[in-house]
C-alpha positions in Angstrom: 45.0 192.7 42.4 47.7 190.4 41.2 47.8 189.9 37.3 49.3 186.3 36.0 50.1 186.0 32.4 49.7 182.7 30.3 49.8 181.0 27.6 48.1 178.2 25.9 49.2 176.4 22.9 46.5 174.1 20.6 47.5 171.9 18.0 46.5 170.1 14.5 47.3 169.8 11.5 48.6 173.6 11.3 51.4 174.9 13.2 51.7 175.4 17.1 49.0 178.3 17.9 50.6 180.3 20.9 49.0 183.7 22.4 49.3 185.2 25.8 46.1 185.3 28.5 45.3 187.0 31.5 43.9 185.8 34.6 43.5 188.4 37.3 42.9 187.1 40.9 42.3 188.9 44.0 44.6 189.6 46.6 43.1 187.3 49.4 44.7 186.3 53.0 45.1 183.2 53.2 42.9 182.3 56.0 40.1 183.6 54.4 41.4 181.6 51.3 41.1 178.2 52.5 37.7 179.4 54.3 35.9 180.7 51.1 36.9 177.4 48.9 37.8 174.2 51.2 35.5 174.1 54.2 33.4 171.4 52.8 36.7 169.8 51.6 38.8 169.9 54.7 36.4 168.8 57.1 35.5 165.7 54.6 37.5 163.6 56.4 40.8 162.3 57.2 40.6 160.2 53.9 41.0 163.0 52.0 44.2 164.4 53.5 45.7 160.5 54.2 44.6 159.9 50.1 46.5 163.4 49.3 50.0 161.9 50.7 50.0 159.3 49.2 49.8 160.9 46.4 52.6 163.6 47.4 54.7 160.4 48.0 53.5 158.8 44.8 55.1 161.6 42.8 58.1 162.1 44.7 58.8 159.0 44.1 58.7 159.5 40.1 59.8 162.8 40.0 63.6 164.6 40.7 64.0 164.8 44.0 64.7 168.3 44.0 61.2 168.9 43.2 59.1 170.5 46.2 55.9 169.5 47.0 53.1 171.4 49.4 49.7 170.3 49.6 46.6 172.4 50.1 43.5 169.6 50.0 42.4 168.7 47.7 45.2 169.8 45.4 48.4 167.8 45.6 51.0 170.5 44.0 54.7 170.0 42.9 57.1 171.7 41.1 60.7 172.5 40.3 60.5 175.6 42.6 60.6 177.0 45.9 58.0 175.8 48.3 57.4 179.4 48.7 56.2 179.8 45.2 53.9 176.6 44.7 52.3 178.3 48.2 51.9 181.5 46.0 50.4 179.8 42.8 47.9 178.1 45.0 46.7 181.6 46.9 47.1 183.6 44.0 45.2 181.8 41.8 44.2 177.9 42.2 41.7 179.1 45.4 40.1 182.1 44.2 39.7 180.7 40.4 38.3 178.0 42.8 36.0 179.5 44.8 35.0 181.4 42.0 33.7 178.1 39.6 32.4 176.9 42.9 29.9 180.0 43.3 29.1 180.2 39.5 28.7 176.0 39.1 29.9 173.6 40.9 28.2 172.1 43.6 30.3 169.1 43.9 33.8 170.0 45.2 36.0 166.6 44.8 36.4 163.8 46.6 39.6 163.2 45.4 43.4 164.3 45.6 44.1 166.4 42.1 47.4 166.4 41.5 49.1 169.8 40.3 52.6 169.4 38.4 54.1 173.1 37.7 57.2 173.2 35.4 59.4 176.1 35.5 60.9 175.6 31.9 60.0 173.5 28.4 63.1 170.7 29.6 61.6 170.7 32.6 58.1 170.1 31.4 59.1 167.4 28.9 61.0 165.8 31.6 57.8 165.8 34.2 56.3 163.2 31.6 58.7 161.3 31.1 58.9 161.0 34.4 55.0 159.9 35.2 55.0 158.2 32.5 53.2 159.8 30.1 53.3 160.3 26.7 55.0 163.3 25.3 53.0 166.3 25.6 55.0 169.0 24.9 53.1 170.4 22.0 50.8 171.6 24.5 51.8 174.3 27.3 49.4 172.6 30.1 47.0 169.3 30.1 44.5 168.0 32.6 45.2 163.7 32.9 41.3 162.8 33.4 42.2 159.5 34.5 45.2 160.1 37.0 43.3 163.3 38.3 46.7 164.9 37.7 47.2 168.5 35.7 50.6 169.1 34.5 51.1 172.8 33.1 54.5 174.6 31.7 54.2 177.9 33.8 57.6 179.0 31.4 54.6 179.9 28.9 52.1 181.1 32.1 50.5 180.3 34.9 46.8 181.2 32.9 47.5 178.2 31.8 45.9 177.1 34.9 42.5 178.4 35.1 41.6 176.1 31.8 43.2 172.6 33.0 41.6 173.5 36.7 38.1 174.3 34.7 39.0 170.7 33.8 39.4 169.0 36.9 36.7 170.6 38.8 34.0 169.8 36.2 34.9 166.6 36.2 34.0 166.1 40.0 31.1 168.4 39.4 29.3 167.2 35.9 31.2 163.9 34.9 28.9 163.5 31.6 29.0 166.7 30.2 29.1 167.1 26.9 32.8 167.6 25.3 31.8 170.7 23.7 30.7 172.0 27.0 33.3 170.6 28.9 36.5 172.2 26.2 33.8 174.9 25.9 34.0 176.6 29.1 37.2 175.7 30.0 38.7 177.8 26.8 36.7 180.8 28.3 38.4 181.1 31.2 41.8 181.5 28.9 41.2 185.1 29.2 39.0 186.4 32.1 38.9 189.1 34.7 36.7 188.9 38.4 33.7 190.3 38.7 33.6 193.7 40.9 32.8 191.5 43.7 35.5 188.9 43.1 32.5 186.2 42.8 32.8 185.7 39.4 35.2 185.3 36.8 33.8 186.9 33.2 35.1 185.8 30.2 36.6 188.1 28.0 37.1 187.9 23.9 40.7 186.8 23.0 42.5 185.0 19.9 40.4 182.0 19.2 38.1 184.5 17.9 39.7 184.9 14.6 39.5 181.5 13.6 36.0 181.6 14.5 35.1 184.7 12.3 37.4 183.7 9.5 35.7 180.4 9.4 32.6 182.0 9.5 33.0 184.9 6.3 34.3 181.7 4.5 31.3 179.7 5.3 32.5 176.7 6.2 31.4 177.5 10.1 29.5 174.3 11.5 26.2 175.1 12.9 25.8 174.8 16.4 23.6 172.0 16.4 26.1 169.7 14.4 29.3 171.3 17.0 26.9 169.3 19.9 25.5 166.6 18.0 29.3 165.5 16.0 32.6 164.6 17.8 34.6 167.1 19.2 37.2 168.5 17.4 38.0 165.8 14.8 37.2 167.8 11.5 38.8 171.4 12.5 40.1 171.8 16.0 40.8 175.4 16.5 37.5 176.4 14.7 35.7 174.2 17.3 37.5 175.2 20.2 36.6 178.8 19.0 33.0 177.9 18.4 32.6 176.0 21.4 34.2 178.8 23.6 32.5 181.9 22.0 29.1 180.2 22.4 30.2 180.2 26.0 31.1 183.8 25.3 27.4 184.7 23.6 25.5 183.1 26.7 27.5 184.4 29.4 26.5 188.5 27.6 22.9 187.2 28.1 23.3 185.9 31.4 22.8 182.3 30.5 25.7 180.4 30.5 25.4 179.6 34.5 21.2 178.5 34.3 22.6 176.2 31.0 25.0 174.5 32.6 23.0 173.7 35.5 20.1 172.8 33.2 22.5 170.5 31.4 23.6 168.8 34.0 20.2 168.2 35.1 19.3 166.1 32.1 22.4 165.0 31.4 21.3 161.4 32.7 19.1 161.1 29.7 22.6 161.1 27.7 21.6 164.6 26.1 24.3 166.7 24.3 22.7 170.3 25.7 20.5 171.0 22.5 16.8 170.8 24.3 18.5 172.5 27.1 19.5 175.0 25.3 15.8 175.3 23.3 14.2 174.8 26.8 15.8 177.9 28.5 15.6 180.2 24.9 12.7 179.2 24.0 14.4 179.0 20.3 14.9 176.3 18.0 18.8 175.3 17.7 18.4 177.0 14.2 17.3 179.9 15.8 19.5 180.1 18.2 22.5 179.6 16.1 21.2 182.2 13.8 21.4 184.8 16.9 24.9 183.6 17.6 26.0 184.4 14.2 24.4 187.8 14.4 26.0 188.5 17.9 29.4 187.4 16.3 28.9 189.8 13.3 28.1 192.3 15.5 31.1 191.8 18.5 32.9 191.4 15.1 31.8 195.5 14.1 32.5 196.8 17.0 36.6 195.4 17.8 
């Protein structure tokens, strides 16, 4: 297996939150790569691949040109490296993390290039959005542009960093109205993860966001989760809520319910729902109820560390 450590930072009001992550990914040839995640994808069309040079060409055009560029459809990927490397990121870890969402929820692969900017240092990675254009980001060691179906990460913090923003951008062609909760949610699990024995599945694992989430709860000022869906995401305590929202993910992936909810989220996410009678639909359980069992699993995860 190859092991890639990241990192990735949240802000508010508090200082920068940093912590490293691990994302294992299975050694897999590349052939069998490209097989396992893109065959829907490559044989789309030639739209696809003609859309996905223009986009290469789009950001050569704005970035130094001693960036390289490879692309692997549907990902457009660029960086201040060696071709060789971006080739190894991709392999290593953009297809199998991949594949593996693919198998666990996503039944929509994109239509779409998704552009992939990988920074070797924080000059660098201020630099890259300058560059496109953006807004300064460097607060933040890796973001997913919704809009420009573009994810810039600093790989000098991690490549991790990858399996959230990618969680991102492949939800997004998969579930474009899920609920923000969801959506930052599962995302934040796949921070820390390992595969499954059969390299399927990627399993969340506990990691730092944690301790907000308990020392909000002994203080009692932990939302329930009713008001995390039903309120705006992260306006009142931001790491708490990314905490919440990604240990909920957490609690129903141990009772082998995190994949039947999202599907059965997405399925009545027409009506404009948040998740809540999804949730109480495939429990059984009030939301009260249910977050009363969440409480007492993270008491008892909590015990046991």
């Amino acid at each position: 297996m190859t092991l890639l450590r990241g990192q990735f930072l949240t802000t508010g009001p508090l200082a920068l939150i940093a912590v490293c992550y691990f994302i294992a990914a299975p050694s897999v040839p590349a052939g069998r790569v490209e097989q396992l995640f893109a065959p829907n994808i490559s044989g789309k069309s030639h739209l696809l691949s003609s859309d996905c040079h223009a986009v290469a060409d789009q950001l050569q055009s704005l970035l130094s040109p001693d960036w390289n560029m490879v692309i692997h459809e549907p990902f457009v990927i660029a960086g201040d490296c060696p071709e060789a490397h971006l080739d190894r990121c991709y392999f290593d870890t953009m297809a199998p993390t991949a594949r593996a969402l693919s198998v666990q929820y996503f039944d929509h692969q994109p239509t779409w290039p998704i552009a992939i900017v990988l920074c070797t240092s924080d000059e660098s990675y201020r630099e890259c959005h300058l560059q496109l254009g953006d807004k300064d980001r460097s607060e933040y060691s890796g973001i997913y542009v919704r809009s420009q179906h573009r994810i810039v990460v600093n790989i000098a913090t991690g490549e991790g960093t990858l399996a959230h923003e990618l969680t991102h951008a492949l939800a997004h062609a998969d579930f474009p109205e899920m609920p923000e909760w969801l959506d930052e949610g599962l995302a934040s699990l796949y921070e820390e993860c390992e595969f499954s024995a059969d390299e399927l599945r990627l399993v969340g694992l506990e990691n730092w966001r944690g301790a907000a989430l308990r020392g909000a709860m002994r203080a009692g000022t932990l939302r329930s989760i009713e008001e995390l869906a039903e309120a705006s995401f992260a306006t009142t305590d931001p790491p708490v809520e990314y905490a919440q929202a990604r240990y909920f993910c957490l609690y129903l992936q141990k009772r082998n319910l995190l994949e039947p909810f999202y599907r059965k989220c997405r399925a009545h996410s027409k009506n404009g729902r948040n998740g809540l009678d999804s949730l109480e639909e495939l429990t059984g359980m009030t939301a009260t109820e249910i977050d009363e069992s969440f409480r007492a699993w993270l008491n008892r995860s909590d015990e046991t560390r």
